[in-house]
GUVEXLO-406025 format. One record per residue: residue number from 1; residue in one letter; x, y, z of N, C-alpha, C, O in turn. Coordinates in pm, whole numbers. Atoms other than C-alpha are relative to their C-alpha. Layout:
<sites>
   nr  rest    n.xx    n.yy    n.zz   ca.xx   ca.yy   ca.zz    c.xx    c.yy    c.zz    o.xx    o.yy    o.zz
  NUM     a       X       Y       Z       X       Y       Z       X       Y       Z       X       Y       Z
...
</sites>
This chain:
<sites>
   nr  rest    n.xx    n.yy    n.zz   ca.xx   ca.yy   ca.zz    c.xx    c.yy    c.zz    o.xx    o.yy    o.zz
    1     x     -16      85    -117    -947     802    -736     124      37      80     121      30     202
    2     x    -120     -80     -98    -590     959    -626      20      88      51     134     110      91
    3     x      14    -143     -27    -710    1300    -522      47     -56     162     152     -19     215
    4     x     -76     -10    -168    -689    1158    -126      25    -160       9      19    -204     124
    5     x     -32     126     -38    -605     778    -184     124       8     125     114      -9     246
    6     x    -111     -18    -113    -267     831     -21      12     154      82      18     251       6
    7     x      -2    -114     -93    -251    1121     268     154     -11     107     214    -116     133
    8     x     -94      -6    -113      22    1209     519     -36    -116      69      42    -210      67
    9     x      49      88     -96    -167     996     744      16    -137     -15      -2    -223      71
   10     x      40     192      31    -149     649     555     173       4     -46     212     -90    -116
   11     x    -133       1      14     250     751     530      39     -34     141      -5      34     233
   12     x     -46      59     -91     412     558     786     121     -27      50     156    -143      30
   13     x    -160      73       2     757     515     882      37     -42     155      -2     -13     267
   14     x     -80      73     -91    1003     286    1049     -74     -79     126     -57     -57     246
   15     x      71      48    -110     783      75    1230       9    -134       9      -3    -202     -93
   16     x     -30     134     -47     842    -248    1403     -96     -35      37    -182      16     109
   17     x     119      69      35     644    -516    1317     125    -129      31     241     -95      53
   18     x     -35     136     -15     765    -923    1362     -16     -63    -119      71    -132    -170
   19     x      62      91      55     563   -1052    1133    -109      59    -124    -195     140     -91
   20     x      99     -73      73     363    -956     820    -145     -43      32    -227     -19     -56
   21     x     122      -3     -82      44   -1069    1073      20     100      79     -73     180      70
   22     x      22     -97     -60     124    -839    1287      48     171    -102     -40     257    -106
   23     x     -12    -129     119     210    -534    1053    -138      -1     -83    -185     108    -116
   24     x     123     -55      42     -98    -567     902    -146     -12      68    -253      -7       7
   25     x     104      34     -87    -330    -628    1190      43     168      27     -58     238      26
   26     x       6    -164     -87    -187    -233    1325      38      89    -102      64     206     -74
   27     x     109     -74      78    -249    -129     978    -124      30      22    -179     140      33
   28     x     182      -6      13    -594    -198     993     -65      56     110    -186      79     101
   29     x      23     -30    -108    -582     -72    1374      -5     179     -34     -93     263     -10
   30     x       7    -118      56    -433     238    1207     -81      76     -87     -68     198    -101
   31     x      93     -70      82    -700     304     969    -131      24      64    -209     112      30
   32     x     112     -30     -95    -965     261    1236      22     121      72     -72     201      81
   33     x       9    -131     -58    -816     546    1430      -5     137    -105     -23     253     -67
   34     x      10     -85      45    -810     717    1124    -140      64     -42    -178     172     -86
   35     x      98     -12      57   -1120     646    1067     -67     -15    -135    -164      52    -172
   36     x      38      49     110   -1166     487     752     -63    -128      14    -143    -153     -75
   37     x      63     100       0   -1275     155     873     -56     -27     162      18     -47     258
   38     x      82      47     -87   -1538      86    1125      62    -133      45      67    -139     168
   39     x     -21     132     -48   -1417    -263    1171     111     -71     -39     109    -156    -128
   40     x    -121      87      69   -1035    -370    1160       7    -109     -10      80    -165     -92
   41     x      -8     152     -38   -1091    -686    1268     -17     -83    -120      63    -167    -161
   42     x      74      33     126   -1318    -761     960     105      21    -119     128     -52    -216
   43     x     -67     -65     159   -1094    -567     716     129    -114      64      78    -226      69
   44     x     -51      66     -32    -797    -751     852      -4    -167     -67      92    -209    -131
   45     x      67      84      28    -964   -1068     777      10     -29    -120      69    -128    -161
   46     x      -2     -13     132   -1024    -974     437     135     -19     -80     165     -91    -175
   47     x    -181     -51      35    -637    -849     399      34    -196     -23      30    -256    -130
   48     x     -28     131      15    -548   -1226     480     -49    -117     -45      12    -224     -49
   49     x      21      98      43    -770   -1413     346      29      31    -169      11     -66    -244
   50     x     -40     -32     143    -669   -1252     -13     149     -45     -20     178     -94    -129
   51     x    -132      34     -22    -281   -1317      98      -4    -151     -28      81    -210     -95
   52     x     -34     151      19    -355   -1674     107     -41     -47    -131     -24    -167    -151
   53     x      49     -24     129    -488   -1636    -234     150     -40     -92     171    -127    -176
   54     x    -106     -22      66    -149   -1553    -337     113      68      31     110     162     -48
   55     x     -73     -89     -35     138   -1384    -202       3     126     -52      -9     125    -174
   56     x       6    -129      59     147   -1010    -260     178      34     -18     214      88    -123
   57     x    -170       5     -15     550    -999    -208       2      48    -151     -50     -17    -241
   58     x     -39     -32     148     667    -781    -529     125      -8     -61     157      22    -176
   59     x    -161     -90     -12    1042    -760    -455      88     103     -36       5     192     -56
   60     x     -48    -102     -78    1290    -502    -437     -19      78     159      -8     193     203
   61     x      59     -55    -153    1171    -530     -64    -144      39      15    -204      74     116
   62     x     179     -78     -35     809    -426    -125     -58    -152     -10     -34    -257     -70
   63     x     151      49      47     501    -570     -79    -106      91     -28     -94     214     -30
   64     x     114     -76     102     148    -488    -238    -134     -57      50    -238     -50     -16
   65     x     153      50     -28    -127    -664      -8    -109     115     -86     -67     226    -120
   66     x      90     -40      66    -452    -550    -186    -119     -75      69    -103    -177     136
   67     x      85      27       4    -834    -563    -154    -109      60     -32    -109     179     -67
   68     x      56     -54      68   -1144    -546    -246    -107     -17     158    -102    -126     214
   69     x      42      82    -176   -1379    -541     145     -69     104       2     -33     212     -44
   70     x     108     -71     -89   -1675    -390     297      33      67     109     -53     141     157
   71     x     -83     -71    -118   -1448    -260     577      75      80     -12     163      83      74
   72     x     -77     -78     -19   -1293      26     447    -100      98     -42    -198      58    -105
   73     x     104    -128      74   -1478     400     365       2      39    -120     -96      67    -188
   74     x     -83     -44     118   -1301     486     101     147     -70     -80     229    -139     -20
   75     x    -142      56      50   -1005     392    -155     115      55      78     141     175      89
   76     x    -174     -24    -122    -657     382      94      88     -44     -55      79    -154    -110
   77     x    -119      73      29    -337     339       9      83      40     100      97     156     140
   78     x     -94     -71    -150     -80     306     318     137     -39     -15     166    -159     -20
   79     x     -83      26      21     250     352     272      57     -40     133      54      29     235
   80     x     -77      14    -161     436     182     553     171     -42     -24     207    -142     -84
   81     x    -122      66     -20     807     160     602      57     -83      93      80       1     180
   82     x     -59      93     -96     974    -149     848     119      42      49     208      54     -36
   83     x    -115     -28     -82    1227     -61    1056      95    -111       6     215    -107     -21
   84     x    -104     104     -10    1335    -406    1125      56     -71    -128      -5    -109    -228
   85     x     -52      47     178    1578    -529     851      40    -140     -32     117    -177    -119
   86     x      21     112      30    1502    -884     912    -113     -45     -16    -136    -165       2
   87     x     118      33      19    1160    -859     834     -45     -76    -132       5     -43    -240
   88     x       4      37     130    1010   -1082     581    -125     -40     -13    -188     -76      86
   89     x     140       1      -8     681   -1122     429     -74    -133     -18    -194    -156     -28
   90     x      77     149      31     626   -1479     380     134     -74      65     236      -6      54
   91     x     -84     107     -56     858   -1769     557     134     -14    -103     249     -28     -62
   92     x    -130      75      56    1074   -1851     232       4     142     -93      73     132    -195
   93     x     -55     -86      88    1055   -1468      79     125      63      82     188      28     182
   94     x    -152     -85      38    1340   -1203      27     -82     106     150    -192      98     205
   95     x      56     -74    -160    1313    -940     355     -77     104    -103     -32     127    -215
   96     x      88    -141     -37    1027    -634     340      48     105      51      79      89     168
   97     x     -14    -143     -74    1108    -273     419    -134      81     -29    -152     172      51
   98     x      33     -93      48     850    -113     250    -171     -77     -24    -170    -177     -97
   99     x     143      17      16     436    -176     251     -81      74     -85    -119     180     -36
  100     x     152     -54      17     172     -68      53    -115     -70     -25    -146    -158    -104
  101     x     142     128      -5    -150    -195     135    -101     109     -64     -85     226     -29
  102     x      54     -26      55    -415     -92     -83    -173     -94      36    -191    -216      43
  103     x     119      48     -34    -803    -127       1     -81      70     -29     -83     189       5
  104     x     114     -21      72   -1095     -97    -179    -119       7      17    -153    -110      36
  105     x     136      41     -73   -1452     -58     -83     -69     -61     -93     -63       5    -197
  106     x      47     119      21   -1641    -350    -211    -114      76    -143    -121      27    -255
  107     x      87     -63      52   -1915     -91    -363      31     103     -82     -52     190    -110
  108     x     -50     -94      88   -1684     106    -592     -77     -61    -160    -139    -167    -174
  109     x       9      31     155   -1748      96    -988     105     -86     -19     220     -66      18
  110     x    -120     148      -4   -1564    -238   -1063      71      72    -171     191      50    -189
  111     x     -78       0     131   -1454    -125   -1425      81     158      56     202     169      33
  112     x    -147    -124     -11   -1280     240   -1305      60     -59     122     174     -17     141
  113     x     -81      14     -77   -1188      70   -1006     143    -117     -49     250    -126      10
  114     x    -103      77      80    -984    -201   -1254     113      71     -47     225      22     -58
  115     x     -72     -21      69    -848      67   -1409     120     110      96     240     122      72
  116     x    -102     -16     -80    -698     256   -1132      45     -84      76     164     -60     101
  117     x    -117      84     -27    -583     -19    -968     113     -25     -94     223     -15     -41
  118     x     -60       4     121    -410     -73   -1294     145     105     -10     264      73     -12
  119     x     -81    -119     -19    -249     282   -1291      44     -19     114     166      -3     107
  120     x     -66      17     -85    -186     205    -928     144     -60       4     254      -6      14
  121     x    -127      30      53      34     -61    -993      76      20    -109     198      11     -96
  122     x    -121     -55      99     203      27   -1262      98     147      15     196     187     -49
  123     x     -68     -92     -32     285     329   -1087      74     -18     121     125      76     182
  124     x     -94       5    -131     459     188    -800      63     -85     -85     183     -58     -78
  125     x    -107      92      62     606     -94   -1037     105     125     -41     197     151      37
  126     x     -70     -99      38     766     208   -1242     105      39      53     220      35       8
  127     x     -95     -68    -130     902     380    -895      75    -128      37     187    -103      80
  128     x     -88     134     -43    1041      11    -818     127      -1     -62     235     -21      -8
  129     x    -107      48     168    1254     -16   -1154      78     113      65     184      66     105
  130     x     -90     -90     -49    1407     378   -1002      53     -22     120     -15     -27     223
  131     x     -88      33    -127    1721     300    -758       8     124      57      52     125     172
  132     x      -2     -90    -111    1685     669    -660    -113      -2     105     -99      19     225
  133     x     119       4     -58    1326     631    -569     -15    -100     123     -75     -44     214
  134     x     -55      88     -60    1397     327    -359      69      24     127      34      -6     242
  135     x     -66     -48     -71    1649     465    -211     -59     118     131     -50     119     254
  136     x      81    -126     -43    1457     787    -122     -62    -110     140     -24    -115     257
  137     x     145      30    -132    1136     563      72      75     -25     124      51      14     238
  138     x     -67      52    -125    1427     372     250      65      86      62      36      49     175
  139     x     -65     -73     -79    1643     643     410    -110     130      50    -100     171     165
  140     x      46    -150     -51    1393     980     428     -78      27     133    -186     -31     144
  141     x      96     -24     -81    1248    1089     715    -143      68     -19    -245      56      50
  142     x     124     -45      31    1006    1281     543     -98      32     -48    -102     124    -129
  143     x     117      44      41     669    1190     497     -63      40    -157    -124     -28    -240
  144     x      81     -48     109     584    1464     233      51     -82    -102     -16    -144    -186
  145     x     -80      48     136     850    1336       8      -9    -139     -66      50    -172    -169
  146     x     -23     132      15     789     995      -5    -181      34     -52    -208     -48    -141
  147     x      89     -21      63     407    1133     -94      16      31    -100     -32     -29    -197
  148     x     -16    -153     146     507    1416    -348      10    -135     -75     -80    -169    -152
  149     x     -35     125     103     678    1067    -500     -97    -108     -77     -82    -163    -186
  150     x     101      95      96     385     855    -585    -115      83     -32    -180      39    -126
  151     x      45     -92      28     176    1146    -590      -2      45    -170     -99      61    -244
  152     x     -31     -59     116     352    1261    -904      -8    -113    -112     -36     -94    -230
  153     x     -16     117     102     387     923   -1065    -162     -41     -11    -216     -90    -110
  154     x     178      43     -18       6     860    -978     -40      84    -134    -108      52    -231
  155     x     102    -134     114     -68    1199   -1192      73     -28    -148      21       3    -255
  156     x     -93      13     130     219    1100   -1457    -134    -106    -105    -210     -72    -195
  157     x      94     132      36      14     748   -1538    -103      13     -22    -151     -77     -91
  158     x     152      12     -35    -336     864   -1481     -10     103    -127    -121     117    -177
  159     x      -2    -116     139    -269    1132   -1785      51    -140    -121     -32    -197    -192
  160     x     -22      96      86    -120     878   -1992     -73    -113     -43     -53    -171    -150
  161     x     127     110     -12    -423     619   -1921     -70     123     -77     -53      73    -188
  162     x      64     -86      25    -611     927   -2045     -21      -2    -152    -109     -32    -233
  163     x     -30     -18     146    -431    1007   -2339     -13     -90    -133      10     -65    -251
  164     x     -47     117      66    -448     670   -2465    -152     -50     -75    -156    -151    -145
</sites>
């Protein structure tokens, strides 16, 4: 499932957003031009009505919206970084720099898709716990590196789920 989950393309930086409604409404705008979802509006939709579910807020600045929706082509993961450094993802959380929204197409295999989600998070929790890694998403300008980074931790985890 990680061969093209995350791409250059779903790497995002420094982008001003208000509001975690609007940051993830021009996600979902962004994946339409990428062409993964026929219908942001819909996927959108989805995004928030799972948020009200439960906050996704992970802290160390991240969030982790997730889903599971008929509105995407394929498994996405989009890394987005916030520019503004009073952004925050819920009214009474800690501020947001750092996004990954994760979306699922509705019609995957529900038991491997459990289990890479699984490896998903646990592979960005991992990179959370590292203050270089952290460090890295928030200052770099560039894109590859902030891939190569979950990239590698994706392949670390997904061998270790293996081995096990």
């Amino acid at each position: 499932m990680s061969g093209n989950l995350i791409t250059i393309d779903t790497v995002m930086l420094d982008l001003q957003f208000n509001s975690k409604i609007d940051a993830l409404h021009n996600i979902c705008g962004h994946l339409f031009l990428l062409r993964k979802s026929q219908d942001p509006s819909a996927l959108y939709k989805d995004i928030m009505k799972r948020e009200e579910t439960v906050s996704t807020f992970a802290g160390q600045q991240i969030a982790i919206p997730h889903v599971i929706t008929n509105y995407i082509s394929e498994p996405t993961l989009c890394f987005v970084r916030i520019d503004n450094q009073d952004f925050t993802w819920n009214d009474n959380d800690q501020n947001v720099r750092i996004i990954f929204l994760l979306c699922v197409p509705t019609q995957a295999n529900l038991q491997k898709l459990r289990q890479s989600q699984s490896y998903i998070f646990s592979s960005i929790a991992q990179l959370m716990g590292d203050t270089k890694t952290i460090d890295l998403w928030l200052t770099t300008n560039e894109q590859e590196k902030i891939l190569d980074s979950l990239q590698a931790a994706f392949k670390s985890n997904l061998n270790s789920t293996i081995e096990e």
